[in-house]
C-alpha positions as CSV (number, residue, x, y, z in Angstrom):
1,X,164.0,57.6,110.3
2,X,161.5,57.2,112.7
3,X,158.2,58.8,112.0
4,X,157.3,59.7,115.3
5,X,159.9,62.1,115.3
6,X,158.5,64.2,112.1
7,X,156.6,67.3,111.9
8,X,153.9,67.0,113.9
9,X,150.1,68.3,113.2
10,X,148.0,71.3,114.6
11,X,145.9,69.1,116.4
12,X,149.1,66.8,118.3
13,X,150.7,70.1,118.8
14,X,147.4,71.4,120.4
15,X,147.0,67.4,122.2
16,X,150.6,67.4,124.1
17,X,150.1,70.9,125.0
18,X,146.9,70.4,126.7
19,X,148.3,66.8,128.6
20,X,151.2,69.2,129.4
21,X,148.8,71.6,131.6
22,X,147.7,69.1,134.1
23,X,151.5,68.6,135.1
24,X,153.1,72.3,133.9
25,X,156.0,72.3,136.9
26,X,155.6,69.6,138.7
27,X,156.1,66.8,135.9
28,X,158.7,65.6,133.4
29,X,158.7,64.3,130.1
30,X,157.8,60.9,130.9
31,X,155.0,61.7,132.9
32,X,153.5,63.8,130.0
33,X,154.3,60.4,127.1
34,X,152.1,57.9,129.7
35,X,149.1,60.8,130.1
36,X,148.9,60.9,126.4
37,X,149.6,57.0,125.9
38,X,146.7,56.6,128.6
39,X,149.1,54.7,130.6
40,X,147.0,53.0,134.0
41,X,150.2,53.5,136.2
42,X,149.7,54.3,139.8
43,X,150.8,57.7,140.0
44,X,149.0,58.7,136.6
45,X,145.8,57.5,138.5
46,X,146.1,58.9,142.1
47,X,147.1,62.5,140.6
48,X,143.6,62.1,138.4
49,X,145.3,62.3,135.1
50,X,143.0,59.9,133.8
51,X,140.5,62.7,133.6
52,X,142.6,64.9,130.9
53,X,140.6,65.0,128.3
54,X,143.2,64.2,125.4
55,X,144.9,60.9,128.1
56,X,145.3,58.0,125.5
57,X,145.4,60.5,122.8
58,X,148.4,58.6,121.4
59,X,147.1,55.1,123.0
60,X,148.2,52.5,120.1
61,X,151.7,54.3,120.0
62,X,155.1,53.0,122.1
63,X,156.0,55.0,124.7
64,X,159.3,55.3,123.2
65,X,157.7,57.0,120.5
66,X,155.6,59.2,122.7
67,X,159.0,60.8,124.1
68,X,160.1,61.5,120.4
69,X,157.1,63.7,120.2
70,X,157.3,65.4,123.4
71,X,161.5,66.0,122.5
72,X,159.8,67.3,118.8
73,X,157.7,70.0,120.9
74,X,160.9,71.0,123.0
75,X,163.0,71.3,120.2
76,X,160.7,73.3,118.5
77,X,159.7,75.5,121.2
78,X,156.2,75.0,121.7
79,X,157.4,73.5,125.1
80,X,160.5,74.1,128.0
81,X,162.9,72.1,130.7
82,X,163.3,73.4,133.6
83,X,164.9,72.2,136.8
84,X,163.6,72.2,140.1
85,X,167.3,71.3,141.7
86,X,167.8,68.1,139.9
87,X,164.0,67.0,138.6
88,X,163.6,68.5,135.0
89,X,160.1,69.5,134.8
90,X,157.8,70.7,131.6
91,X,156.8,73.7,131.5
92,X,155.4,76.1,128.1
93,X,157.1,78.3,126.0
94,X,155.9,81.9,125.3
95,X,153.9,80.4,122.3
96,X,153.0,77.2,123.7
97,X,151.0,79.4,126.6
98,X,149.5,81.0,123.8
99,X,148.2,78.2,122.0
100,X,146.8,76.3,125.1
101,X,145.5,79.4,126.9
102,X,143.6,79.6,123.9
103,X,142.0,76.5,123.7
104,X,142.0,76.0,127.2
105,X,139.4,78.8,127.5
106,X,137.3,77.8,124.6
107,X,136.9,74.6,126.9
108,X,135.8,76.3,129.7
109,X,133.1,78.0,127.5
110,X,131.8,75.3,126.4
111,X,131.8,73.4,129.7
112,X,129.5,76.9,130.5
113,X,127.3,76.0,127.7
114,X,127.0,72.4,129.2
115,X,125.8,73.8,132.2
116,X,123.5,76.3,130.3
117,X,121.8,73.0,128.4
118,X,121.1,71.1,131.8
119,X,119.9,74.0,133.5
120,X,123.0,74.8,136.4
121,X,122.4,77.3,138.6
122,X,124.7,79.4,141.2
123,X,127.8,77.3,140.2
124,X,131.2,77.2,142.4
125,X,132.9,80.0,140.4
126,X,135.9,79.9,142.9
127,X,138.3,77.7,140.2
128,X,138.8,80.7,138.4
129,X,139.8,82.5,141.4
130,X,143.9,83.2,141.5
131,X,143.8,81.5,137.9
132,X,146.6,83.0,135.8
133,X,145.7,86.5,134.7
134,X,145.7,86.7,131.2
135,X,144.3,83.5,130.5
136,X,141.2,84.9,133.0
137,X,140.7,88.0,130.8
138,X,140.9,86.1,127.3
139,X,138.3,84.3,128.6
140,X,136.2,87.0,129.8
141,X,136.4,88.7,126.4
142,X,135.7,85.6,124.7
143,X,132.1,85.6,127.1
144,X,131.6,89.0,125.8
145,X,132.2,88.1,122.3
146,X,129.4,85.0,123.1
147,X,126.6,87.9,123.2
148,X,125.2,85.0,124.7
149,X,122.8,86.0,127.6
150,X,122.4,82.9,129.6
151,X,126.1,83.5,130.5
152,X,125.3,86.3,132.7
153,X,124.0,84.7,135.9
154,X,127.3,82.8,136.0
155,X,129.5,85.7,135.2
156,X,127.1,87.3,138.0
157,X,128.1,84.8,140.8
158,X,131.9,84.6,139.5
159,X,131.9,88.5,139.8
160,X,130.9,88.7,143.6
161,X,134.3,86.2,144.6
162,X,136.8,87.7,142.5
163,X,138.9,90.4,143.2
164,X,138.6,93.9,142.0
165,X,140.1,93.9,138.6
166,X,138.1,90.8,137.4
167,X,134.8,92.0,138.7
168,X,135.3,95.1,136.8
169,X,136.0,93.5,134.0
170,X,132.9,90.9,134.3
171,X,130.6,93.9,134.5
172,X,131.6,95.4,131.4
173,X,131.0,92.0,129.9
174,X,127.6,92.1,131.6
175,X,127.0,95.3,129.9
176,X,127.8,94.9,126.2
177,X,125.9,91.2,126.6
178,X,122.8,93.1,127.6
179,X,123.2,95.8,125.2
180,X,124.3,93.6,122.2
181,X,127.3,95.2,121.5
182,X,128.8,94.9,117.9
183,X,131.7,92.2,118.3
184,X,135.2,93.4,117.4
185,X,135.8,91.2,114.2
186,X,139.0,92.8,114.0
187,X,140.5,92.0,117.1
188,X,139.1,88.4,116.7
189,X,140.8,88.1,113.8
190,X,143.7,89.6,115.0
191,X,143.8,86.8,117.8
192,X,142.9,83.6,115.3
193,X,145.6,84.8,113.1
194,X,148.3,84.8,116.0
195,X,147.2,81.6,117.1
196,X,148.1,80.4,113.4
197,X,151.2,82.0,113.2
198,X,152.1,79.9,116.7
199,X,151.2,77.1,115.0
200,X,153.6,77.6,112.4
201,X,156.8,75.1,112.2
202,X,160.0,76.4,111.8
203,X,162.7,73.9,111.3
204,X,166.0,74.9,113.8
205,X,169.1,76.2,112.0
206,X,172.7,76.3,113.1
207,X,173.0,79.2,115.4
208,X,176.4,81.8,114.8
209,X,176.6,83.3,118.0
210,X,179.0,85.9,119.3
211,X,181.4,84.9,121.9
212,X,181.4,87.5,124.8
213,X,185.1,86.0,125.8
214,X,187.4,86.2,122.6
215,X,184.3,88.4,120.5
216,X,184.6,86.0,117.9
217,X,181.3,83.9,115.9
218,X,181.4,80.5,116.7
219,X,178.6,78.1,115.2
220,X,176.0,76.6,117.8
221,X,174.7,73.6,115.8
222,X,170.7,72.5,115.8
223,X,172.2,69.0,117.5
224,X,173.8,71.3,120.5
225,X,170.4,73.4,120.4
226,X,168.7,70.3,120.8
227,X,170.7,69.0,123.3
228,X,170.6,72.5,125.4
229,X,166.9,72.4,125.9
230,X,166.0,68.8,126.5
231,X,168.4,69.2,129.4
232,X,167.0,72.9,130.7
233,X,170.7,74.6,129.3
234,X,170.3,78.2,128.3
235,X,173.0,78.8,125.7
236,X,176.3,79.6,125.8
237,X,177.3,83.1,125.0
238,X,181.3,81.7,125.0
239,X,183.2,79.6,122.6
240,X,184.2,76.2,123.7
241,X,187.8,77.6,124.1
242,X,186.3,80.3,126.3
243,X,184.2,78.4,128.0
244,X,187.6,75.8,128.7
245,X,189.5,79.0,130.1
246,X,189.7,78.7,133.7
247,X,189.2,83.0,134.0
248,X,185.6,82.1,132.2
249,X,184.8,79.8,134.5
């Protein structure tokens, strides 16, 4: 058996996922295996891939090996197929979002922090304008949760280019900043423990499935599973007699 193709660890799963942002729709599989194998390729270089911050996280592996991984994350839903006409592109699942949303705005904290240590002032807050939604609130609550005040000047500049919503929510982070308000331990918690339970591994099982033609169970085997996602297939809802019936068709 090859090992590359075992369970992976928290930190891989949290590594391909995070390679996987820079190209979410518009690359495929092996694009993803040479950020991660830190591969000096043209294209890796003129898109800037280079400057992912886990490229050559998997540098000493084979390529080969790389793609095992990346099929591991499919087949285990942390990440998707899907086509744009004929080009399969990688995009997250529901939980792979959640994980990397997650650590994807603990990054941009600490890159405010960074800027806090050498002193930045009146930053270009417009790259978190038209940034996906829920990721932009997550990190807004995480500022709050900071309590730390030399956030506010930036939250201050980001709040006069944003629209409506945002702003309104970047002044109540403002607010409970400057009046220390108690952090919701429970509701941080809450979130730490759902990132866990994302992180969780469950092994795929043979699937009995309904048939909507004939309404009889037929068995949709992890190998078929397997093979459904890595090509972007939603599954069947017929038997393979139904689905062979020219009136399915």
């Amino acid at each position: 058996m090859n090992t590359a193709a075992n369970q992976l660890t928290a930190e891989e799963i949290k590594a391909i996922l995070r390679a996987a942002d820079a190209i979410i729709y518009h690359g495929g599989r092996t694009l993803l295996a040479k950020i991660l194998k830190g591969s000096k390729e043209k294209k890796v270089m003129e898109l800037k891939l280079d400057q992912c911050p886990v490229y050559g996280f998997y540098k000493t592996w084979k390529l080969d090996d790389i793609l095992l991984k990346i099929d591991w994350m499919i087949d285990h839903e942390f990440l998707e197929i899907r086509y744009d006409r004929k080009l399969p592109l990688i995009v997250f699942s529901r939980k792979g979002w959640q994980i990397q949303m997650d650590q994807y705005t603990d990054e941009l904290l600490d890159e405010w922090r960074k800027w806090v240590r050498v002193g930045h002032q009146n930053p270009d807050m417009s790259y978190l304008k038209d940034r996906n939604r829920e990721m932009i609130l997550l990190l807004i609550e995480k500022i709050k949760e900071s309590r730390e005040k030399a956030f506010i000047p930036y939250l201050e500049v980001w709040g006069k280019i944003d629209y409506n919503k945002i702003k309104q929510e970047i002044r109540i982070a403002i607010e409970a900043i400057n009046r220390n308000e108690p952090i919701d331990h429970l509701a941080v918690k809450a979130r730490e423990e759902a990132i866990n339970e994302a992180l969780e591994v469950e092994e795929p099982v043979d699937l009995m499935i309904k048939c909507r033609g004939c309404l009889k169970r037929f068995t949709f085997s992890v190998g078929e599973q397997q093979f459904f996602k890595q090509k972007g297939l939603s599954f069947p809802n017929r038997c393979r007699k139904c689905r062979k019936n020219p009136i399915w068709r």
